[in-house]
C-alpha positions as CSV (number, residue, x, y, z in Angstrom):
1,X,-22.8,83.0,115.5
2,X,-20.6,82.0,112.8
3,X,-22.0,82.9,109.0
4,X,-23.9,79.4,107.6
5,X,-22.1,79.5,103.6
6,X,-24.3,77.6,101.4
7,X,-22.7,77.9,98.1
8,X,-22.5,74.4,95.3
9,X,-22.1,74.0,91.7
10,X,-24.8,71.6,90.8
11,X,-27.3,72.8,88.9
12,X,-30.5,74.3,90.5
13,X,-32.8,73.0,87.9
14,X,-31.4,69.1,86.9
15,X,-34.2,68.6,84.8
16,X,-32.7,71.7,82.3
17,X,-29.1,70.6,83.0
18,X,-30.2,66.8,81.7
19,X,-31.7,68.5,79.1
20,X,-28.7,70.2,77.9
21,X,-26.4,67.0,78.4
22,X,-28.6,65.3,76.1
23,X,-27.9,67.9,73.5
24,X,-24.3,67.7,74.1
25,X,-24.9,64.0,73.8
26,X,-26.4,63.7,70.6
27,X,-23.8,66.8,69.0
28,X,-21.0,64.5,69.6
29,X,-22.6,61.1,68.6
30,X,-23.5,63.5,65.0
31,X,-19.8,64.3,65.4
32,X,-18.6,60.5,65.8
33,X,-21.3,59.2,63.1
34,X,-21.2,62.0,60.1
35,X,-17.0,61.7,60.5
36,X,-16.4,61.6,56.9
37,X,-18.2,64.1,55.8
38,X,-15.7,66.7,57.5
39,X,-12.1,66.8,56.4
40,X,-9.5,65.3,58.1
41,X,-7.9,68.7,59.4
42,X,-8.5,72.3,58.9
43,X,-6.3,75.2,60.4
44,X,-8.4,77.0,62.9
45,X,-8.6,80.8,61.4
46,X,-7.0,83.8,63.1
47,X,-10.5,85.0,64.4
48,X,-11.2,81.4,65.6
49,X,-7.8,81.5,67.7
50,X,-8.7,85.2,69.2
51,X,-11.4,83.8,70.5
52,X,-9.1,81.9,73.4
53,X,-7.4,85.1,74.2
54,X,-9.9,86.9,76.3
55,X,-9.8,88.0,79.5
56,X,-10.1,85.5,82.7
57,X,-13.9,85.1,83.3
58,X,-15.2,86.0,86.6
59,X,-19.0,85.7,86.2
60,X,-20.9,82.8,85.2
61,X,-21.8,82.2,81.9
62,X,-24.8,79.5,80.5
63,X,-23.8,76.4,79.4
64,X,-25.4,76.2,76.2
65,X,-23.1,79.5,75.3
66,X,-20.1,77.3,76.8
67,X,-21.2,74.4,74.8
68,X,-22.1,76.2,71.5
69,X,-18.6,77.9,71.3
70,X,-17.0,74.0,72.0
71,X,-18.9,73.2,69.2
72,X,-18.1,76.4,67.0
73,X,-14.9,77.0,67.6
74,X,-13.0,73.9,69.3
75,X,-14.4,70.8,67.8
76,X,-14.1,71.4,64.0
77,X,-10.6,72.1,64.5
78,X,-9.2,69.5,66.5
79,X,-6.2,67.5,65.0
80,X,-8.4,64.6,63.2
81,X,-7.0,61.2,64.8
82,X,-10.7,59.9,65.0
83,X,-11.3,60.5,61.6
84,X,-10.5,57.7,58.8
85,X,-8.1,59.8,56.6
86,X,-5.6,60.4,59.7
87,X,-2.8,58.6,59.2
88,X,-0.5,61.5,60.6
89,X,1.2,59.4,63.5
90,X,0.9,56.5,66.2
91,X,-3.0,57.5,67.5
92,X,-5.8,55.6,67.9
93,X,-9.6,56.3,67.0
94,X,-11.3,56.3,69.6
95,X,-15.0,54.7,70.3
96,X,-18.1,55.6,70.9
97,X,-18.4,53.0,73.5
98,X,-15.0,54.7,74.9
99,X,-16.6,58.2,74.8
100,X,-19.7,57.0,77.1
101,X,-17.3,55.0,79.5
102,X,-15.5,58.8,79.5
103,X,-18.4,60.2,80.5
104,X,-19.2,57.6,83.3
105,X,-15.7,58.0,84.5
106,X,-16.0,61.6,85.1
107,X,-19.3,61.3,86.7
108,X,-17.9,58.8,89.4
109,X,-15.0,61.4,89.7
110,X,-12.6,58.4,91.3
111,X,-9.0,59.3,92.2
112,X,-8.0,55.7,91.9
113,X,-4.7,56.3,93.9
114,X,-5.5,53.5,96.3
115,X,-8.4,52.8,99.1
116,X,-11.1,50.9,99.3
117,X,-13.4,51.5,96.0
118,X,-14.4,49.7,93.1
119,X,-12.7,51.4,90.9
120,X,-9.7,50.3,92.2
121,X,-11.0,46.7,91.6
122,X,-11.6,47.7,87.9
123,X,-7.3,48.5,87.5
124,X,-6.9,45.1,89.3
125,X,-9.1,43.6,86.7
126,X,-7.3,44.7,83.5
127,X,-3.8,43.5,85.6
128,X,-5.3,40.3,85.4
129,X,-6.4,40.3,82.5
130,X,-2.7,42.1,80.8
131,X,-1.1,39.4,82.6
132,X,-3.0,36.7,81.1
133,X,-2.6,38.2,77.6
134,X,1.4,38.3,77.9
135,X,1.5,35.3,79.7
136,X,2.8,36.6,82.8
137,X,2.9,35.4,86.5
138,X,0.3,35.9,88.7
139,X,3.0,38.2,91.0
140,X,3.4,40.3,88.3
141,X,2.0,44.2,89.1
142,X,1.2,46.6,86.6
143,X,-0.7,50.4,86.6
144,X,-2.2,52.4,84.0
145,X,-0.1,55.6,83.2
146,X,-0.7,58.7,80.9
147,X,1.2,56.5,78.0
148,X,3.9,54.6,77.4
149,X,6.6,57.6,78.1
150,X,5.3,57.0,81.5
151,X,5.5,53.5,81.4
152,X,9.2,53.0,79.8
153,X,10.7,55.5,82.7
154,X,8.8,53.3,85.3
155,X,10.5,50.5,83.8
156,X,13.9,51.9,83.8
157,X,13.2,53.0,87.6
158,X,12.8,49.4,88.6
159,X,15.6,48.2,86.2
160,X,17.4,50.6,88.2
161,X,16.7,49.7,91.7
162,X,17.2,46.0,90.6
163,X,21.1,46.8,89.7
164,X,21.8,49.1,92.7
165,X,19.2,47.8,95.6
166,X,16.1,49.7,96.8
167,X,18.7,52.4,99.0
168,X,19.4,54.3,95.8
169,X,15.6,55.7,96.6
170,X,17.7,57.5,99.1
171,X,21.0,57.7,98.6
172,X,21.2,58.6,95.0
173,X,23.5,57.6,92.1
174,X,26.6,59.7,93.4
175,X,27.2,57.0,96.2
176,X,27.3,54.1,93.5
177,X,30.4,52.9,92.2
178,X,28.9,51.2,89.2
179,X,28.8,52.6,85.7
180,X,25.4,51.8,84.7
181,X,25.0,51.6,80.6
182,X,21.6,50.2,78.8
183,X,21.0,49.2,75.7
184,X,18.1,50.2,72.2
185,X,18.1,50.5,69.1
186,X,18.7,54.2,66.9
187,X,14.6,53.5,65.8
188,X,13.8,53.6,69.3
189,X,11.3,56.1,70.6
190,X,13.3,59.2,71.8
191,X,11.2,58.6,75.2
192,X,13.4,56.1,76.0
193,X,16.4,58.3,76.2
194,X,14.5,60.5,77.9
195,X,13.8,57.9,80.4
196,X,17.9,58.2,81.2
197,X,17.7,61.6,81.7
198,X,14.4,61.9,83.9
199,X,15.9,59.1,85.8
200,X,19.5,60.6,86.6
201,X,21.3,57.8,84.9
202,X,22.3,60.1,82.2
203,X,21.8,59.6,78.4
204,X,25.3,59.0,77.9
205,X,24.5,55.7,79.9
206,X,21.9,54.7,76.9
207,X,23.9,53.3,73.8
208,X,22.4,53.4,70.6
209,X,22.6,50.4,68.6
210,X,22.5,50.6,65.2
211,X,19.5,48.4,63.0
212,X,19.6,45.8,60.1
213,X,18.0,46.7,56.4
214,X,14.5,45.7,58.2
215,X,14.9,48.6,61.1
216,X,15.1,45.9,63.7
217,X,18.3,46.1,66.0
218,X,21.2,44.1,65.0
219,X,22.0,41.7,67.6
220,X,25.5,41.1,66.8
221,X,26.2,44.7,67.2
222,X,24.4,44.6,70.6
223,X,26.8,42.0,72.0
224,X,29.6,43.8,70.8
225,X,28.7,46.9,72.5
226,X,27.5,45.0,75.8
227,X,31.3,43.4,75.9
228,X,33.0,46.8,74.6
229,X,31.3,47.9,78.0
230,X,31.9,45.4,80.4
231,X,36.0,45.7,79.3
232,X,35.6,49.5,80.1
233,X,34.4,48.6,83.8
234,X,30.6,49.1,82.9
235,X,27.8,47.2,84.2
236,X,25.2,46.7,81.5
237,X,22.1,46.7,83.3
238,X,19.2,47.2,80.4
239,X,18.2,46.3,77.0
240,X,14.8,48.0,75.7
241,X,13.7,46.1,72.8
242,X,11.0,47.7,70.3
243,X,7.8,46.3,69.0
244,X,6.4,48.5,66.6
245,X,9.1,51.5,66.0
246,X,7.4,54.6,65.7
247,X,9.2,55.7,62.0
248,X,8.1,52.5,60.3
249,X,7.0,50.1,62.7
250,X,9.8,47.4,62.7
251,X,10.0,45.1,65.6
252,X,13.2,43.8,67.2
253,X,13.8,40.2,67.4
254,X,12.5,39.8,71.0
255,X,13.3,36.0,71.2
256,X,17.0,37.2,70.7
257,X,17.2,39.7,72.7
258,X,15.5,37.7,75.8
259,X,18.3,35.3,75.4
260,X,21.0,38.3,75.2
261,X,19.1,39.5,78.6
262,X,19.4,36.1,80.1
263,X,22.9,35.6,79.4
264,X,24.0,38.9,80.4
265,X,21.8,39.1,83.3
266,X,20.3,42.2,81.6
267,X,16.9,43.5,82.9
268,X,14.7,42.9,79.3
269,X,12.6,45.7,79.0
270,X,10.3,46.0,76.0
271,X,8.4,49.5,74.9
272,X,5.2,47.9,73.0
273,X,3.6,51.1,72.7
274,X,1.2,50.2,69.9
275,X,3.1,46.8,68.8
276,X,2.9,45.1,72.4
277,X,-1.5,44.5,71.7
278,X,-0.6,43.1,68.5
279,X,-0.6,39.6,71.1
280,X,-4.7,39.8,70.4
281,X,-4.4,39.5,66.8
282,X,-3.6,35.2,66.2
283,X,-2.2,36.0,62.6
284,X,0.1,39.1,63.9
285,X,1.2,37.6,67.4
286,X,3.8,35.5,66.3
287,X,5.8,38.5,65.1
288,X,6.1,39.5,68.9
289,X,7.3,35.8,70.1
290,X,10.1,36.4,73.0
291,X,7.5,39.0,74.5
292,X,6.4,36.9,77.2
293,X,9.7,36.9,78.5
294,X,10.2,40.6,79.1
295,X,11.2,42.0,83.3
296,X,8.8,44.7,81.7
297,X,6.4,45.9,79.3
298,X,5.1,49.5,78.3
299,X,2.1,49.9,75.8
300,X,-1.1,52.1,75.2
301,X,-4.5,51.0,75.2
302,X,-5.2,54.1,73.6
303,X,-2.9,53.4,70.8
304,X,-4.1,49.8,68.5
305,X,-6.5,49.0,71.4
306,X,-8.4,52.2,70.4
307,X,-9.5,53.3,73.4
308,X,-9.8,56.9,74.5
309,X,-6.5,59.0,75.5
310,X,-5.4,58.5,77.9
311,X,-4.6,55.1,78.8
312,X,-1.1,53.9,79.2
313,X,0.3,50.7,81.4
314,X,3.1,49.2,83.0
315,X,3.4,45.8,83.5
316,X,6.6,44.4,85.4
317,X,7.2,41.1,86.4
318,X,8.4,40.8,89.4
319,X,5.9,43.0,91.4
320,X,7.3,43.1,95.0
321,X,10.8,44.9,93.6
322,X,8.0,47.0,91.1
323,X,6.5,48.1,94.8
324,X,9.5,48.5,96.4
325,X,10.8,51.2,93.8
326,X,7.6,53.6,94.5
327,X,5.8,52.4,97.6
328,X,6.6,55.7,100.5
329,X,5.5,55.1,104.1
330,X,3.9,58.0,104.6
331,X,0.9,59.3,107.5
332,X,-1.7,60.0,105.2
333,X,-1.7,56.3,103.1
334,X,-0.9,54.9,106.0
335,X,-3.5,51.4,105.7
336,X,-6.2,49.7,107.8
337,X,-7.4,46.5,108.3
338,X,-11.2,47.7,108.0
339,X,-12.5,51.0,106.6
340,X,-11.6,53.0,103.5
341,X,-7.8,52.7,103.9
342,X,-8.4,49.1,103.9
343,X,-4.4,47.7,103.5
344,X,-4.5,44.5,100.9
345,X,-3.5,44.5,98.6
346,X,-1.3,47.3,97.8
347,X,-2.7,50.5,95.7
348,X,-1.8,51.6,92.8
349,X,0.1,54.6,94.1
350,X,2.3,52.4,95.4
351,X,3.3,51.3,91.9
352,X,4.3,54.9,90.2
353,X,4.9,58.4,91.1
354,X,1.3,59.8,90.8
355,X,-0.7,59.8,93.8
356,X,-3.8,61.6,92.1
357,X,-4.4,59.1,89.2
358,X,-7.9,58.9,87.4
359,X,-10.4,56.3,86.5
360,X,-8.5,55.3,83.1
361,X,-9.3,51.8,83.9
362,X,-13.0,52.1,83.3
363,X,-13.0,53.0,79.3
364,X,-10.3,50.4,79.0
365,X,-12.5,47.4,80.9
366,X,-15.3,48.7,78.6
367,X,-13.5,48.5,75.5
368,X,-12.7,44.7,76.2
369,X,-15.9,44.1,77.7
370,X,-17.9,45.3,74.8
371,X,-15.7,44.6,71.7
372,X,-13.7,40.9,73.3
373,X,-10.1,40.5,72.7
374,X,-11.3,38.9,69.0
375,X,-13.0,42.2,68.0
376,X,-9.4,44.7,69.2
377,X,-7.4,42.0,67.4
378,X,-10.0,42.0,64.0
379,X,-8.9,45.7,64.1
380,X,-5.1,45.1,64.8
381,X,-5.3,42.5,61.7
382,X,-7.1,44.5,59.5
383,X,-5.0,47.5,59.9
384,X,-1.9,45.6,59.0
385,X,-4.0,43.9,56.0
386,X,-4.4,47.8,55.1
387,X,-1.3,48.7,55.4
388,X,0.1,45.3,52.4
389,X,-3.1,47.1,50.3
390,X,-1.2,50.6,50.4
391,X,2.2,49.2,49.7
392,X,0.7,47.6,46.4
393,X,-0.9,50.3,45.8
394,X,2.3,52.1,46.0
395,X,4.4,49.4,44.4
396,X,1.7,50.0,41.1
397,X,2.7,53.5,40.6
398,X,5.5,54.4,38.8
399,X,5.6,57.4,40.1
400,X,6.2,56.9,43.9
401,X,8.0,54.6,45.5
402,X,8.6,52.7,49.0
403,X,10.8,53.8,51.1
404,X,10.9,51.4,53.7
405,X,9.4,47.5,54.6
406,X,6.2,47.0,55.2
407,X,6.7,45.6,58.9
408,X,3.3,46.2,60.2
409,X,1.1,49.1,59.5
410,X,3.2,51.9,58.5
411,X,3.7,52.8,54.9
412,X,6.4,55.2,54.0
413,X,6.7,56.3,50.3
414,X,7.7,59.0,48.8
415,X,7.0,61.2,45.2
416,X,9.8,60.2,42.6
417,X,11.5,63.1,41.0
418,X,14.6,65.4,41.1
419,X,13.9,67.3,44.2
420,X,12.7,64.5,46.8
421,X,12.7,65.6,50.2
422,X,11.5,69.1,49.1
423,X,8.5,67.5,47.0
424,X,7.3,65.1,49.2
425,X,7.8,67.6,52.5
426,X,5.6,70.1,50.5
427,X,3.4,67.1,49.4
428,X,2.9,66.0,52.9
429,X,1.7,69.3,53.7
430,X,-0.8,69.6,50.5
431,X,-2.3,66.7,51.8
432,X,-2.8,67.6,55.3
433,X,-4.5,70.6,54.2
434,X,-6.6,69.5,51.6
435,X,-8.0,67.4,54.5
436,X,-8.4,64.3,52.3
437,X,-5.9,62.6,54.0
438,X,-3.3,63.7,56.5
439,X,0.2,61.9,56.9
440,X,3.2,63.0,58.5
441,X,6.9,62.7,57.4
442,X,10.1,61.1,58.9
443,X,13.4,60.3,57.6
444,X,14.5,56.7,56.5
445,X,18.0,56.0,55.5
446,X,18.0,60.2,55.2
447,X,15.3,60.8,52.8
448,X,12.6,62.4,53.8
449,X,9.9,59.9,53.4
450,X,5.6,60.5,54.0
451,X,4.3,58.0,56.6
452,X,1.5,56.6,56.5
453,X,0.6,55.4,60.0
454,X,-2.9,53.0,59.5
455,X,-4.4,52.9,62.9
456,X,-7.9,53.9,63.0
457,X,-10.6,51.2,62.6
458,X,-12.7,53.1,60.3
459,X,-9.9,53.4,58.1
460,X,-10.1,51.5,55.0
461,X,-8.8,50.8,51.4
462,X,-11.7,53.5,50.1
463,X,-9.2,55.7,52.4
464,X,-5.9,54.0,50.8
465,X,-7.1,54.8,47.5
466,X,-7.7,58.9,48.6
467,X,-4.2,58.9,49.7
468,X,-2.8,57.8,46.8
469,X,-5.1,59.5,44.2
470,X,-4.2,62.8,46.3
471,X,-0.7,61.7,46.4
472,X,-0.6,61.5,42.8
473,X,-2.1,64.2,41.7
474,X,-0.8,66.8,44.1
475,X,2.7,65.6,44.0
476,X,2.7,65.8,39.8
477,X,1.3,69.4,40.5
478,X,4.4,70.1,43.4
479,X,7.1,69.1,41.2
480,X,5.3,71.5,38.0
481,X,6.0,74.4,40.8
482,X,8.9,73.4,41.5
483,X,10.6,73.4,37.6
484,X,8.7,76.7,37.0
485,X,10.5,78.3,40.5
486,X,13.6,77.0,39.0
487,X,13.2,78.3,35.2
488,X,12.4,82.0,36.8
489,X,15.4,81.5,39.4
């Protein structure tokens, strides 16, 4: 008689187990709520970080220990991007309402790869809804994605099969006799380019156009290039257009560069990553006029739309070639016309490369069930509103200076003095760690310039006017070190 195994991992007392989630509950609502009374960021110490070096458990071990060393020694030292003194790079806030659709997620444990489930219905929701925002047709398709890295070398796939036909799936690029070359700008995400290379075409095939005195790409420089190309025996194929660059948040003129696209016959791709929801705020939307017209679009929820990591999407217009790039005929998705594997419409893993996918669409339906499209774009509006307040504010100083326009929400200034980039890199880093406020740096024009990125919707100008007191005072402190190093040197 064969052995009965009886073995599971729920709980054998749920009443101690609720008990204990309801702790865990209320530690990371405290968390959420009493955010400003922690600093932005704190190194974790050395004894902190030999605590993740131990030896692979084998035995069980309570979950109140598990959860009392999360709250020990992981969440206190976590990178800050809820908190309202990041400003450190392109990262949303996160909600509470976010952190409880989380939690339902997990508890449904969906792989929203395909079948017949609600969750599924959820994804097929937001499409409609994305659609609707960009003004897209009602064949358009569209899947969420880890983020927009994701989502840009989606787009690029289906640009792809579009100029060479659905057999390159199988036959490759080596049996092609075309050239392929795209199109961006230098201020482009560097995802993009990577895009070429995961995709085989090459980064060679991706020219870098260079951008006007706003960081937007210069048009006229793009149609030189394009017919440069096409004389070589090229075929342009792709132009990704930017909306909301990552070092200073400049977006290309997209009207122009949908008319470029139509004239060239050039698959339009845009990479919206946090500009693209700037469509929900009425005084902001106009910026991104031309939009509409993309082949493609790639943005984060998780990004301006502040919902939890992560939670990127895709949206391509013309959804049966967006299918036919991914969509494998395969035993085991094979569809039904009753059951589970119920056929129509197509899944979602017939739309990307992931099969096991989870239930990102839930926080994201939450987010714009509970806060409305008005609410998202109050904190898209107010964020760039934030973002004019810290450019005065840095306009008023003698002392630093702008370094770039003001596009959107991204500030970057620097510390006036002899010795810039060495100053304001050592300033960035005096800030981070004084965890007042935490920027990052980037170059513009070749200085070395602190960004202020203003995405989180409890920042406000209280959190400005940190910045630039902290600014002020540790940067007139960085450039006394740096005249006494140089009197002893």
């Amino acid at each position: 008689m064969q052995q009965k195994i009886e073995y599971s991992l729920d709980p054998e007392n749920w009443d101690e187990l609720r008990a204990q989630g309801h702790r865990m509950l209320d530690d990371i609502i405290d968390y959420m709520q009493h955010l400003r009374e922690r600093p932005v960021w704190q190194p974790a110490p050395d004894e902190v970080r030999d605590t993740f070096r131990e030896p692979l458990p084998h035995g069980p071990m309570a979950l109140s220990d598990v959860h009392e060393t999360f709250m020990q020694n992981i969440l206190p030292y976590a990178i800050g991007n809820a908190h309202p003194g990041f400003m450190g790079w392109v990262q949303g806030g996160g909600t509470p309402v976010g952190m409880l659709a989380e939690m339902l997620a997990a508890g449904v444990n969906a792989n929203v790869g395909g079948r017949n489930q609600m969750p599924v219905e959820v994804e097929r929701q937001i499409l409609c809804w994305v659609r609707e925002l960009f003004r897209f047709p009602e064949q358009a398709s569209g899947i969420f994605v880890t983020g927009t890295s994701m989502a840009n070398l989606i787009g690029v796939l289906v640009a792809r099969t579009k100029a060479l036909g659905v057999d390159v799936r199988s036959t490759g690029l080596q049996n092609s006799s075309k050239r392929l070359t795209a199109y961006t700008s230098v201020a482009a995400h560097a995802c993009v380019a990577q895009a070429f290379d995961l995709s085989g075409l090459g980064t060679d095939a991706l020219r870098l156009i260079p951008t006007d005195a706003r960081g937007e790409m210069d048009t006229e420089a793009l149609k030189r290039v394009i017919a440069a190309d096409r004389e070589n025996g090229c075929t342009p194929f792709f132009i990704a257009g930017t909306a909301g660059t990552v070092d200073t948040g400049a977006v290309d003129k997209l009207s122009v560069l949908a008319d470029i696209a139509e004239k060239e016959s050039l698959w339009f791709h845009v990479d919206g990553a946090y500009g693209a929801l700037a469509v929900m705020a009425p005084d902001i939307a106009p910026r991104l006029a031309g939009i509409e017209r993309a082949d493609s679009i790639a943005f984060d929820f998780h990004k301006w739309a502040q919902v939890q990591y992560d939670a990127g999407f895709i949206l391509v217009r013309d959804g049966t070639l967006h299918h036919d790039t991914f969509a494998a005929p395969v035993a085991y998705l094979a569809r039904a016309e009753r059951g589970m594997a119920t056929a129509y419409p197509p899944w979602p893993c017939d739309f990307g490369p992931d099969l096991s996918r989870g239930f990102r669409a839930l926080k994201t339906w939450f987010a714009i069930k509970t806060y409305g499209i008005e609410g998202l774009g109050k904190v898209i509006s107010g964020s760039c509103m934030l973002a004019q307040y810290l450019k005065q504010c840095i306009e008023a100083e003698p002392e630093l200076e702008l370094l770039a326009p003001v596009s959107l929400n991204i500030a970057c200034f620097g510390y006036r003095c002899d010795d810039p980039d060495r100053v304001n890199a050592n300033l960035a880093i005096a800030l981070q760690e004084s965890g007042i406020a935490a920027p990052s740096t980037t170059l513009v024009n070749g200085r070395l310039a602190i960004r202020a990125a203003l995405f989180n919707h409890r920042s406000t100008t209280r959190d400005v006017d940190a910045l630039i007191e902290a600014a002020l005072r540790f940067g007139a402190a960085e450039v006394r070190n740096t005249k006494a190093f140089e009197k002893v040197a």
